[in-house]
VMD Tcl script that draws the C-alpha trace (Angstrom):
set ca {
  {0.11 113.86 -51.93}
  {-1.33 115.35 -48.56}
  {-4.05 117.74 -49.02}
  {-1.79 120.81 -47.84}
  {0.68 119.57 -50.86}
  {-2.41 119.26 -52.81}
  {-3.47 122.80 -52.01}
  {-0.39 124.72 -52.60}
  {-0.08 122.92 -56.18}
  {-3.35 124.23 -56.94}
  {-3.06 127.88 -56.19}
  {0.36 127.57 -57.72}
  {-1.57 126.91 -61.17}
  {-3.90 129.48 -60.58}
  {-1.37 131.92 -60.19}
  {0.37 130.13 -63.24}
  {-2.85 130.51 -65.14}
  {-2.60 134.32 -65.44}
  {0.04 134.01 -66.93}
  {0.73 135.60 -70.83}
  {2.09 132.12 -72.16}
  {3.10 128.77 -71.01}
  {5.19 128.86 -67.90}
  {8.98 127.62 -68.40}
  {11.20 126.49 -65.93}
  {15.18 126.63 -66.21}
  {17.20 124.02 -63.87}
  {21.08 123.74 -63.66}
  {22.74 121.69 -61.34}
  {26.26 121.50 -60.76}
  {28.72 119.19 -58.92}
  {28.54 115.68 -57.64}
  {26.37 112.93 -59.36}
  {24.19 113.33 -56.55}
  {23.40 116.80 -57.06}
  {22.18 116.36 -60.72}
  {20.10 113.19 -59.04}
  {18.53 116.25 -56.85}
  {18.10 118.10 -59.96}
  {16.03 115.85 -61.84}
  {13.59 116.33 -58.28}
  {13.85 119.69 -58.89}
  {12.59 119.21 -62.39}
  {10.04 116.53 -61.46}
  {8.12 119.00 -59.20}
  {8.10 121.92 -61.53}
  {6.72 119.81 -64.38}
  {4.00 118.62 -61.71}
  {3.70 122.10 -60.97}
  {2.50 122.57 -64.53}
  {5.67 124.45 -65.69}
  {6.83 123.23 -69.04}
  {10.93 122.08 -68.87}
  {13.43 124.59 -70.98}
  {17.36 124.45 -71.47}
  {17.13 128.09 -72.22}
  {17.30 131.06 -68.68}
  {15.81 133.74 -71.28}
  {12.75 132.17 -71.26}
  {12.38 130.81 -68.14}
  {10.00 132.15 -65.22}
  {11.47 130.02 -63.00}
  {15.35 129.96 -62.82}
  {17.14 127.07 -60.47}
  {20.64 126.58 -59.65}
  {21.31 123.67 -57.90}
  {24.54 124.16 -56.65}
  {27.21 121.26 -55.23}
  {29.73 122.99 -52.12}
  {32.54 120.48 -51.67}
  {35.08 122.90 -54.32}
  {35.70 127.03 -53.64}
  {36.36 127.75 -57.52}
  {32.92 125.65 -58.65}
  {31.10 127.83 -56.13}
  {32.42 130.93 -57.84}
  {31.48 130.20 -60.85}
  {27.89 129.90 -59.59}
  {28.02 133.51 -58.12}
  {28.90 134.73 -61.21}
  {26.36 132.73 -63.32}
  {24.06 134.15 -60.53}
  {25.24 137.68 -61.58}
  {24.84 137.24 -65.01}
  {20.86 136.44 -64.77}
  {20.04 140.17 -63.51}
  {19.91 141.36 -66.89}
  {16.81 138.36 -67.06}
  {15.46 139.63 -64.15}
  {15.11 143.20 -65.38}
  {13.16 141.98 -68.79}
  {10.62 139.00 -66.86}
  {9.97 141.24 -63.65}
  {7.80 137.65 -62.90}
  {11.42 135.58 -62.70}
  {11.89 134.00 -59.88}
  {15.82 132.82 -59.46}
  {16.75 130.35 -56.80}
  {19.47 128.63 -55.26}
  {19.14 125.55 -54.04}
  {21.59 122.46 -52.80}
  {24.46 122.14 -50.90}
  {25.72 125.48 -51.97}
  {22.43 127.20 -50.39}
  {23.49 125.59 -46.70}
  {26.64 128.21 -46.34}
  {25.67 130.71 -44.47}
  {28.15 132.77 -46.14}
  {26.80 132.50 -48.94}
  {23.40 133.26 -47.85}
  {24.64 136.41 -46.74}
  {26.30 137.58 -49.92}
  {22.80 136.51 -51.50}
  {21.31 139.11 -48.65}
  {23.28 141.63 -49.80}
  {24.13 141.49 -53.66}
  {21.99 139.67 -55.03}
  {18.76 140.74 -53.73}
  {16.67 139.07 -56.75}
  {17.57 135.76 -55.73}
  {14.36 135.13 -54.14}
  {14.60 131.11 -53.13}
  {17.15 129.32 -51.25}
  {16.45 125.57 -50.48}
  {19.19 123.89 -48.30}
  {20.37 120.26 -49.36}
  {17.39 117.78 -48.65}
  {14.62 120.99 -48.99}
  {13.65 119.89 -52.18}
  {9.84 118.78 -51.14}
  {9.48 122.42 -49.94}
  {9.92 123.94 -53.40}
  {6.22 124.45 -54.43}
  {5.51 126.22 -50.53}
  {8.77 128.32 -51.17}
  {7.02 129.60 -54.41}
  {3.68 129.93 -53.06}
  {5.22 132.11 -50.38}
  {7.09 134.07 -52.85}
  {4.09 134.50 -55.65}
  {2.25 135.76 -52.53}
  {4.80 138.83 -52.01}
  {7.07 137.29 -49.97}
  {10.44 138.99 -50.68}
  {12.50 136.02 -50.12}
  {12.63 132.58 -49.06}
  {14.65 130.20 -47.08}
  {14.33 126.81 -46.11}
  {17.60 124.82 -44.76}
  {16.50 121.02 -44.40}
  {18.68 118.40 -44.34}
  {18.34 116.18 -41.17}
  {15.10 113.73 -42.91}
  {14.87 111.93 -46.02}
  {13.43 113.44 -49.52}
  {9.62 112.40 -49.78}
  {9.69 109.08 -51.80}
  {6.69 109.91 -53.95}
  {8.52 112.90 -55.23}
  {8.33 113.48 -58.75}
  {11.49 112.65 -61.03}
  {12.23 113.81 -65.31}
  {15.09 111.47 -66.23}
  {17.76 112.79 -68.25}
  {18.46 109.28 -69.94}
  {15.66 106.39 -70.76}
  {19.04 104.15 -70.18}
  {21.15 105.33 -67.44}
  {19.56 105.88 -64.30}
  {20.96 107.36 -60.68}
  {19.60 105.73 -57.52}
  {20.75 107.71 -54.21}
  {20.92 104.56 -51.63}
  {21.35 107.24 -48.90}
  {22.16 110.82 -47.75}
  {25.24 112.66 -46.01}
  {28.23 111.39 -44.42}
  {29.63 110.63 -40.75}
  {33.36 111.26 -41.88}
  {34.27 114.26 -41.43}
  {37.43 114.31 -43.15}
  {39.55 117.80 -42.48}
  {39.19 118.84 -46.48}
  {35.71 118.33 -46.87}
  {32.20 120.47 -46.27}
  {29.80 117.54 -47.30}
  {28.91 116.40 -43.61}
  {28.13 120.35 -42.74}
  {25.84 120.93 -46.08}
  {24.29 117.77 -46.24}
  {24.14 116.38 -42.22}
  {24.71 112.88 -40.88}
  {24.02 109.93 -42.74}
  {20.28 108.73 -43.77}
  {19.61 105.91 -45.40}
  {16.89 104.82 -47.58}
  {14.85 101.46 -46.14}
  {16.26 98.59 -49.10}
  {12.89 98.25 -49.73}
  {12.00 101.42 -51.57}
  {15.62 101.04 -53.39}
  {13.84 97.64 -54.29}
  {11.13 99.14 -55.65}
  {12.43 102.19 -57.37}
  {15.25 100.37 -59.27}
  {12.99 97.07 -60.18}
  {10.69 100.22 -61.87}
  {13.56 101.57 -63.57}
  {14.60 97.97 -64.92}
  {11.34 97.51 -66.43}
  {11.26 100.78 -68.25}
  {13.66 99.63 -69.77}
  {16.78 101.39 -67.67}
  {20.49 99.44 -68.70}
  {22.50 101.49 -65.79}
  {21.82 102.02 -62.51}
  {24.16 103.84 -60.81}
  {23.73 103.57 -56.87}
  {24.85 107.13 -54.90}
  {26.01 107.55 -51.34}
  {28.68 109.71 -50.00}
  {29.91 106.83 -48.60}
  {27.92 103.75 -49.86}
  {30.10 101.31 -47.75}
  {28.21 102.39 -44.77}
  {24.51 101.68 -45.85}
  {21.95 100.46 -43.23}
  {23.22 101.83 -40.55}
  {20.79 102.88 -38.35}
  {17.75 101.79 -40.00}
  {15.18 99.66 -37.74}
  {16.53 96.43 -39.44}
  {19.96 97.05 -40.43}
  {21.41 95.94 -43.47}
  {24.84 95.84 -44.91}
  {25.49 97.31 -48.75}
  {26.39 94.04 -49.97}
  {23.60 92.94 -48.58}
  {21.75 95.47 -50.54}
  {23.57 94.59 -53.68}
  {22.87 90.75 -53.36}
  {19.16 92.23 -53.24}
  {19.13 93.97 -56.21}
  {21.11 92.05 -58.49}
  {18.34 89.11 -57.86}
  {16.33 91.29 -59.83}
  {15.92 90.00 -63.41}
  {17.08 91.65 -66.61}
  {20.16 92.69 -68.34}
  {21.64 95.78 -66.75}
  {24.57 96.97 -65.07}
  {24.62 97.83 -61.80}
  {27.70 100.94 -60.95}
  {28.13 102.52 -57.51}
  {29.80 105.28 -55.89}
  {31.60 106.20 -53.66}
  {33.12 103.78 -50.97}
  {35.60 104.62 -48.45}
  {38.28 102.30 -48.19}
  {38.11 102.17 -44.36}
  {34.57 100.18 -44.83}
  {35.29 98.17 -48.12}
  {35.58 94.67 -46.89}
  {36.49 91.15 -48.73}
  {32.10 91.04 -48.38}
  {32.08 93.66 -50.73}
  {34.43 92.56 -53.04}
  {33.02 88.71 -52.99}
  {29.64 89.63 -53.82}
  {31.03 92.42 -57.15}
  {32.40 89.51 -58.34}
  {29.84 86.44 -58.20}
  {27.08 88.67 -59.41}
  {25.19 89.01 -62.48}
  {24.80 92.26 -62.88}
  {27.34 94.50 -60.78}
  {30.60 96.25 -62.22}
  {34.02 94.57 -61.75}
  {35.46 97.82 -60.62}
  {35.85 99.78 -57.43}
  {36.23 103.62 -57.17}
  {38.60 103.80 -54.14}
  {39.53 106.84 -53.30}
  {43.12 107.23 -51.59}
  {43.61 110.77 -51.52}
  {47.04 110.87 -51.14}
  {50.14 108.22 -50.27}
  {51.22 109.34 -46.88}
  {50.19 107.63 -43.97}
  {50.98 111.30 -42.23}
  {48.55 112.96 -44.42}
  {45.98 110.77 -44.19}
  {46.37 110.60 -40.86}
  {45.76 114.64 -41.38}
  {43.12 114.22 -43.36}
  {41.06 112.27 -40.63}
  {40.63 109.13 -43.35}
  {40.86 106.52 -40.89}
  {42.92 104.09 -42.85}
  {46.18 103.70 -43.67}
  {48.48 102.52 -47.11}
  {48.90 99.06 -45.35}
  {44.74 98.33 -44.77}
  {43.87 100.37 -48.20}
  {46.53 97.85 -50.56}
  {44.99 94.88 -48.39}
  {41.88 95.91 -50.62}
  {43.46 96.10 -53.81}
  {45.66 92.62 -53.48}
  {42.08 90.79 -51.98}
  {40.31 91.48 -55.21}
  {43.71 91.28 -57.77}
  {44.06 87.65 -56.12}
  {40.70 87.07 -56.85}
  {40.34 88.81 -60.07}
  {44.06 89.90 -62.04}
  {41.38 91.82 -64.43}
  {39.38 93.75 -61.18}
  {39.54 97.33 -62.02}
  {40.16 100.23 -59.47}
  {39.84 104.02 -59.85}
  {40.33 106.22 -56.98}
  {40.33 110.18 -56.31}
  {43.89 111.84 -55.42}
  {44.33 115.46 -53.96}
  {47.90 116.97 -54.41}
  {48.74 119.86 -52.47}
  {46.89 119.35 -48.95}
  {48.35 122.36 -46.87}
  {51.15 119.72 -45.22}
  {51.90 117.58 -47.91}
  {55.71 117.69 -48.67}
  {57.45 116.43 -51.77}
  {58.28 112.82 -49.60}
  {54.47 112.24 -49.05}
  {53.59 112.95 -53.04}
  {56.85 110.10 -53.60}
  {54.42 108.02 -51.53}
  {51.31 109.24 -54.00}
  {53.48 107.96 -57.02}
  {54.29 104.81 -55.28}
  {50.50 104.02 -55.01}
  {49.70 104.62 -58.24}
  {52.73 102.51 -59.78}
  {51.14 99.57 -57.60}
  {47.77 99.38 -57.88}
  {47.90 100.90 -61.27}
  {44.63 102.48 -61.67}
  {42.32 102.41 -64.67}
  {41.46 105.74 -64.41}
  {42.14 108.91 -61.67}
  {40.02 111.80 -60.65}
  {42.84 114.53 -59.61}
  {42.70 117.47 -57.50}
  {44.82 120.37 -56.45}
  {43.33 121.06 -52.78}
  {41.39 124.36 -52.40}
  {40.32 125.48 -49.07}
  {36.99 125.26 -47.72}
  {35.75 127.72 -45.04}
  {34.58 125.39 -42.28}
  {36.72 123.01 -42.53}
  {40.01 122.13 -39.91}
  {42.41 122.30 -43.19}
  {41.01 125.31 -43.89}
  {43.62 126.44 -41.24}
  {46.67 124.88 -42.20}
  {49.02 126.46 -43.71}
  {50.80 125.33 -46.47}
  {54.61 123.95 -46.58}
  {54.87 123.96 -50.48}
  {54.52 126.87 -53.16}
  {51.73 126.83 -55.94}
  {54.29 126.02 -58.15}
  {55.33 123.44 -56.34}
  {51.90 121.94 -56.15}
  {51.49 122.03 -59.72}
  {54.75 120.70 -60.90}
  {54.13 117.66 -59.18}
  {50.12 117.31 -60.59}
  {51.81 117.50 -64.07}
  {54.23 114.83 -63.03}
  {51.36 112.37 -61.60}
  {48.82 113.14 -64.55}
  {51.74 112.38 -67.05}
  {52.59 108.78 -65.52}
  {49.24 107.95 -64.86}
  {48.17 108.44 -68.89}
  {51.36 105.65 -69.11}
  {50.05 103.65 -66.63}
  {46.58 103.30 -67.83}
  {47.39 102.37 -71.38}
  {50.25 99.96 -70.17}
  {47.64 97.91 -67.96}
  {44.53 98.39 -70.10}
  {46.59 96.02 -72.76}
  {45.12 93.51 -70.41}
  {42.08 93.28 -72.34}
  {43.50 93.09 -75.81}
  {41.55 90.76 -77.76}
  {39.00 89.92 -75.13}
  {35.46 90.31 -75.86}
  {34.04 92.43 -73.00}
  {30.15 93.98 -72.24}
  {29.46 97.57 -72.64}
  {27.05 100.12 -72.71}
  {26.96 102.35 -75.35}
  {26.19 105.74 -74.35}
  {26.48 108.13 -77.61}
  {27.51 108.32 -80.88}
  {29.80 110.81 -82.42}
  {27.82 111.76 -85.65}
  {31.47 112.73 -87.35}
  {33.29 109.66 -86.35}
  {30.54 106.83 -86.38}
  {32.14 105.79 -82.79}
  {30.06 104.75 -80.12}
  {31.25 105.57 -76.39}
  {30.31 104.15 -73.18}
  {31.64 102.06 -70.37}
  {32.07 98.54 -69.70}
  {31.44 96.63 -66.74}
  {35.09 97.00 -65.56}
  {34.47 100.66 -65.65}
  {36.56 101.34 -68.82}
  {35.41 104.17 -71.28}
  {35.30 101.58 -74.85}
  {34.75 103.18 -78.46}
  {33.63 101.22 -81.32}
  {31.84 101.70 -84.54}
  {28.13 101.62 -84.66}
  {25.15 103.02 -85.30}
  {22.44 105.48 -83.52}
  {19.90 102.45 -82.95}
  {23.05 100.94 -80.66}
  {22.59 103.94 -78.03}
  {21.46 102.37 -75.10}
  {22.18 99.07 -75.74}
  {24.74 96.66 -73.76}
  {26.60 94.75 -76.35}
  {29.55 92.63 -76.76}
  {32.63 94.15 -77.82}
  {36.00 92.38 -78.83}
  {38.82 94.37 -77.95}
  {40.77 95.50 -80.35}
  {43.19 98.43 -79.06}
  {44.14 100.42 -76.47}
  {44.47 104.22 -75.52}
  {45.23 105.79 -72.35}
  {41.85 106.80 -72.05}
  {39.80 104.36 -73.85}
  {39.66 100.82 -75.11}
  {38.78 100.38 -78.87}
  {37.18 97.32 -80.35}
  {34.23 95.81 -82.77}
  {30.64 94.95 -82.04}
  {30.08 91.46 -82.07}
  {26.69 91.89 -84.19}
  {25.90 88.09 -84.19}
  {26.11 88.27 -80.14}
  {23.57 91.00 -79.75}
  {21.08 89.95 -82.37}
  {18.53 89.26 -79.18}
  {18.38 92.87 -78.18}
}
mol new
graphics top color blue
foreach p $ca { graphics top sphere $p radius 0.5 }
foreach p [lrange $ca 0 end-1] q [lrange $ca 1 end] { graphics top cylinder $p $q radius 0.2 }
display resetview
């Protein structure tokens, strides 16, 4: 820490120091995987701060919502949670509430902040994170609010981080996105892309390992495009040869890739690894080549199936996933055919639907629509309904195979454990609480539509 850093955390805990009982601090993040990655910063500073952690706003003095952008109805539903912490406000007249994320970049909704919701007091753009204890310091000293919009470095490395799990870790490989596709806000709220140097991912996740850490789950809005731009470039599979080198037994996940920059590279080195996931989340977003074409995605059906057939001839068992929006302003009931024709093919393991919502900002923001709401969501009941079909059909593939997985919780009612294995399927299977955390092998045993169900092989895991 720089003595300026050093500085402001002292007179932070002086001011905390007059205080009537411990300090508390309340964060919430909501959104992407990467947000609640930002929000365990968030939490990591306070705590160095010398505020003590709570999952409770009433007793907070410190009140954070870290806030994701990409969806209109999740931002919303901040502004109202926003709403509802007045009534705190008027009993701690020493709360400070704050906005921070994504969410906080909008100038929009900076304004609406200005004008009604005056006791928000902090708002940290995306990447501001580092500037949280000077953004208090300026408030505790009477200023009566305080911005900071950041996003164009990196976040500090030596930032402080409180993990939410002792066994499942998130690793942010690198920072915004070049894509600008016509839906999405992301490359407005969170910049260009950054990357992080491999050798601090290096070190962070070979730390993580030997806590103890069985998941670590690699974040970039578009992790296909890693090292770009860095003094030495490097490619992500480059980066993922790197890391699974490191010894130990963990999985190693990642998220997301754009199909225009997954390559037969990427695929080659999932599969002759030790410790990465035999599955791919792809997102398509829709099966029109007109659409996507709309949608600024830079690949088409043709280039995106030449994906899916590399690793299916290389592994019948490779799992995919993907993210579909139905109702993009132009979409017509011909181009969602061509969404059900991509989903009968590559038959994913598992979707992550979306009926589009307009962003302010964005080009599609502008187009109008050619089908009716009811339209829309006739034909997201249609997809969801085949796709429950299609995932239990194909998921039959690992009956009676023993497979890895990581068990995650327990329901206390039920006895079953539930995590993922390294295909990326959700598994349930008896156990115990002293099995959370643990990868084990599982022998399949049945199949759901959302799940696989199987047995613990106890003699297997014995070593553990």
């Amino acid at each position: 820490m720089s003595d300026s850093r050093a500085q402001i955390r002292e007179e932070i805990r002086a001011v905390l120091e007059t205080f009537p009982h411990s300090p508390k601090a309340h964060v919430q993040s909501f959104g992407c995987q990467l947000n609640f990655c930002d929000g365990e910063k968030y939490k990591g500073i306070l705590q160095d701060l010398g505020y003590e952690l709570t999952d409770t706003p009433e007793e907070a003095d410190v009140i954070l919502y870290n806030a994701c952008a990409v969806r209109a109805h999740a931002e919303s539903r901040v502004i109202g949670r926003l709403g509802a912490l007045k009534s705190i406000r008027e009993k701690n007249p020493r709360l400070i509430v704050g906005l921070c994320g994504c969410m906080a970049e909008e100038e929009e909704v900076r304004a609406l902040l200005r004008k009604s919701y005056p006791f928000v007091r902090l708002v940290l753009g995306a990447g501001a994170m580092e500037r949280l204890p000077e953004a208090l310091l300026s408030v505790y000293r009477g200023e009566k609010r305080h911005e900071t919009l950041q996003f164009a470095g990196l976040p500090d490395e030596t930032l402080p981080t409180v993990r939410e799990s002792t066994f499942q870790a998130s690793v942010p490989v690198m920072y915004g996105c070049n894509n600008f596709c016509t839906y999405c806000i992301v490359p407005y709220v969170r910049g260009r892309e950054r990357s992080r140097t491999p050798e601090a991912i290096e070190q962070e996740v070979r730390g993580l390992i030997a806590q103890g850490c069985r998941e670590i789950l690699l974040l970039g809005q578009n992790v296909n495009s890693y090292g770009r731009g860095l003094e030495t470039e490097i490619s992500f599979p480059a980066l993922l040869r790197r890391l699974d080198a490191i010894e130990g037994d963990y999985f190693i996940r990642f998220m997301s890739s754009h199909p225009k920059d997954a390559t037969p590279e990427l695929i080659d080195t999932m599969l002759s690894s030790q410790h990465i996931e035999h599955h791919l989340h792809l997102p398509v977003q829709c099966g029109s080549d007109r659409v996507l074409k709309e949608m600024n995605r830079h690949y088409t059906l043709e280039t995106y199936l030449k994906t899916v057939d590399y690793a299916r001839s290389k592994s019948p068992d490779f799992g995919f996933s993907s993210d579909l929006i139905v109702g993009f302003p132009t979409e017509t009931d011909e181009d969602f055919e061509g969404t059900m024709r991509i989903i009968e093919y590559v038959k994913y393991d598992n979707l992550y639907t979306f009926i589009y919502s307009p962003r302010t900002g964005t080009k599609a923001a502008q187009m109008e629509f050619v089908s009716t709401q009811e339209q829309i969501a006739a034909r997201m009941s249609r997809l969801l309904a085949r796709q429950r079909e299609i995932s239990e059909e194909f998921n039959k593939r690992f009956l009676g195979k023993q497979v890895r997985f990581l068990a995650e919780k327990r329901d206390p009612e039920t006895g079953l454990l539930l995590g993922k294995t390294r295909e990326g399927l959700v598994l349930e299977a008896p156990g115990t609480e002293s099995d959370i955390g643990r990868l084990l092998d599982v022998k399949v045993t049945g199949v759901k539509n959302w799940a696989l169900g199987g047995e613990i092989l106890r003699g297997t895991n014995d070593a553990e």
